[in-house]
N, C-alpha and C positions, 0 to 999 in steps of 0.2 A: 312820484317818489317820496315825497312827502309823507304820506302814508309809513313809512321805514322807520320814523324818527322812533321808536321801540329798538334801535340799532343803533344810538349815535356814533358808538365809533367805528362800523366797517361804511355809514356817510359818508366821516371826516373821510377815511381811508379813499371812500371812492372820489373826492375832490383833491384827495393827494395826488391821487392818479391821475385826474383830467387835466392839473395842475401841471405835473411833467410828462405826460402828453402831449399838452398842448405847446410844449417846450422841443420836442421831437424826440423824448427819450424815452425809454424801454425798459424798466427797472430790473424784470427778468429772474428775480427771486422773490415774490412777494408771497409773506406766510407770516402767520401771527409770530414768531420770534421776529422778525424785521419790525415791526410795531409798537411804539412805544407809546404810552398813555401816563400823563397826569391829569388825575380830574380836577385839581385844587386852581388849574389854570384856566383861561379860557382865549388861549390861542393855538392855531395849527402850524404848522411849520414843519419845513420838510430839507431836510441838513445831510450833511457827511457823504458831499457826491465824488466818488472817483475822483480822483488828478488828470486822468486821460479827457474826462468832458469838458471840461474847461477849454473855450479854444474861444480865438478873436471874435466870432458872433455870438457864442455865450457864455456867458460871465454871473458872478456872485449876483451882480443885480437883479436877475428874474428868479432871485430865491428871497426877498421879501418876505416878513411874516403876514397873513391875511388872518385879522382877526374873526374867530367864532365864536358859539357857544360852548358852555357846559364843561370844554376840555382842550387839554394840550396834546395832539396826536405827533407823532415824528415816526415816517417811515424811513428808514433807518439800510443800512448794509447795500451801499450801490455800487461794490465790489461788479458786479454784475452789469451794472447798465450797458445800453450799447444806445446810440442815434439810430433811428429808424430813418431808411432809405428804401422807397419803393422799389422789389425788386433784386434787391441785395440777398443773398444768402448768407446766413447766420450759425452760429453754432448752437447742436441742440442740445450741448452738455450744460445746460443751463436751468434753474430755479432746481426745489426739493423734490423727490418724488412726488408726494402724496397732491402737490401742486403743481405740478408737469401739466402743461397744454395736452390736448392730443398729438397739434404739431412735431411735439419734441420726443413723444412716446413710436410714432412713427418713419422719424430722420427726415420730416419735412423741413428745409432749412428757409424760404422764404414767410416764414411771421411776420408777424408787425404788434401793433399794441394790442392786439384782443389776448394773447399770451400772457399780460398784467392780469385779464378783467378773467381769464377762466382762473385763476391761482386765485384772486378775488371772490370769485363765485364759491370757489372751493373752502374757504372760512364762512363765505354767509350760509353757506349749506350747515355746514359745524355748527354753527352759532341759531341756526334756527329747527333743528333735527338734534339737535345735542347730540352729535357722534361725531367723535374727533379722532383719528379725522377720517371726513367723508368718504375717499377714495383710499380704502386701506390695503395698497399691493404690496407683497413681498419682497418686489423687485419692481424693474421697467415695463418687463413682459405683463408681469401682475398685475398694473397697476391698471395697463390699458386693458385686461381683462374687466381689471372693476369696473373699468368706467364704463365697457359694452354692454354689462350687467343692468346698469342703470339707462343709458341712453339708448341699447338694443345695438343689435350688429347691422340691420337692415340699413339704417343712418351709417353707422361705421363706413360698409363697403360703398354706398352713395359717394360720401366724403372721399375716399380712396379710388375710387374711380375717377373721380372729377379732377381730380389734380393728379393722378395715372401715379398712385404711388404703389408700389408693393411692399407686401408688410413681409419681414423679416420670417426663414422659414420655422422658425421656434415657435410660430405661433400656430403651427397647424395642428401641434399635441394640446395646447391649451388654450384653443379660443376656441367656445362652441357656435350654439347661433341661440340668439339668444332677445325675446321683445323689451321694447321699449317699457320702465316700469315708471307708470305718473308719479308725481312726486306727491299726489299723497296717502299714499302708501306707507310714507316714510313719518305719517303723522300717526303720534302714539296718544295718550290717555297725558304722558310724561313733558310733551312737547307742544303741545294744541294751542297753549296760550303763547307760544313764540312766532305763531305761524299766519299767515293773514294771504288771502288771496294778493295785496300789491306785492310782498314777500315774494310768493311764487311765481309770480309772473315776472319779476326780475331775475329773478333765479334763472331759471326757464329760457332768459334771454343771456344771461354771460355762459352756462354750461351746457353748449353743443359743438359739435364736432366740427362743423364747419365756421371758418372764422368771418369770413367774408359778410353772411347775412346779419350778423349782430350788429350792425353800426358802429363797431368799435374803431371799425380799421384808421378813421381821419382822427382818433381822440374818442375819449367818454361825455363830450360835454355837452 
């Protein structure tokens, strides 16, 4: 991953995330307005958690600044957050559209943290495709449209089987069938210099449909 430092700050971002991860929490709206940057600084730090997360095994203490390079990152707005519990069902009125899991597009309510790292993936897409934002829906219906667009519906109904979910019956007027489009496709004449095979292949690994194979589910670290 080293390879990415052309990115420093969706890095910072992703050590934000392994950071309360590895803390057991679930931030649940991440998108470039929750991100806040000054480059004149060069620490990370990650502030302003809900009043509900506070409880007797965790406390202000494991919010520490951890010095880095280049910049001062703060992910920001944890209106949202929730502790991840294996197992637990969730609400999937949760994060922005355009940053929605598939989980939440679908009323999968058993998530966990890969829900941070695809709304993740969804800015590094942006940021190295320069098209903001990546999964551009209408709506909720829409939005899972774009994403089969890109990731194909073959994967879609795998994912949907696996976990016996049925999709909602609005989607039978607008979801067609539709393959898998490589990601680079989505490289232009515009964007080449932002793009790097390590780029893609991490991409690749936070933006797929099923949460489970991405290594995300114990943390990003």
């Amino acid at each position: 991953m080293t390879n990415l430092i052309i990115y420093p700050r969706h890095w910072k971002q992703f050590k934000a995330l392994d950071f309360c991860h590895s803390r057991g929490i679930m931030h649940r709206d991440v998108k470039p307005h929750n991100v806040m940057i000054d480059h004149e600084k060069r620490i990370v730090n990650i502030s302003s958690f809900h009043s509900s997360l506070y409880t007797p095994n965790f406390s202000c203490r494991f919010l520490k600044p951890t010095k880095i390079h280049h910049l001062l990152l703060r992910l920001i707005d944890w209106g949202l957050a929730e502790f991840y519990h294996p197992g637990t069902e969730y609400n999937v009125r949760v994060a922005s559209r355009y940053f929605k899991g598939p989980e939440l597009l679908v009323d999968f309510q058993e998530y966990d943290y890969s829900l941070d790292m695809w709304s993740y993936g969804c800015m590094l897409a942006s940021m190295i495709f320069r098209k903001e934002p990546f999964f551009h829906g209408h709506d909720n219906y829409d939005q899972l449209v774009k994403i089969a667009k890109v990731l194909g519906t073959d994967e879609l109904f795998t994912y949907l089987d696996k976990y016996d979910i049925e999709l909602d019956a609005q989607y039978d007027d607008i979801l067609g069938r539709y393959p898998r489009k490589p990601w680079n496709k989505f490289i232009t004449p515009d964007n080449q210099r932002f793009v790097s095979n390590a780029a893609i292949d991490f991409l690749d690994k936070l933006l797929r449909y099923d949460h489970q194979p991405g290594g995300w589910g114990n943390g990003v670290g």
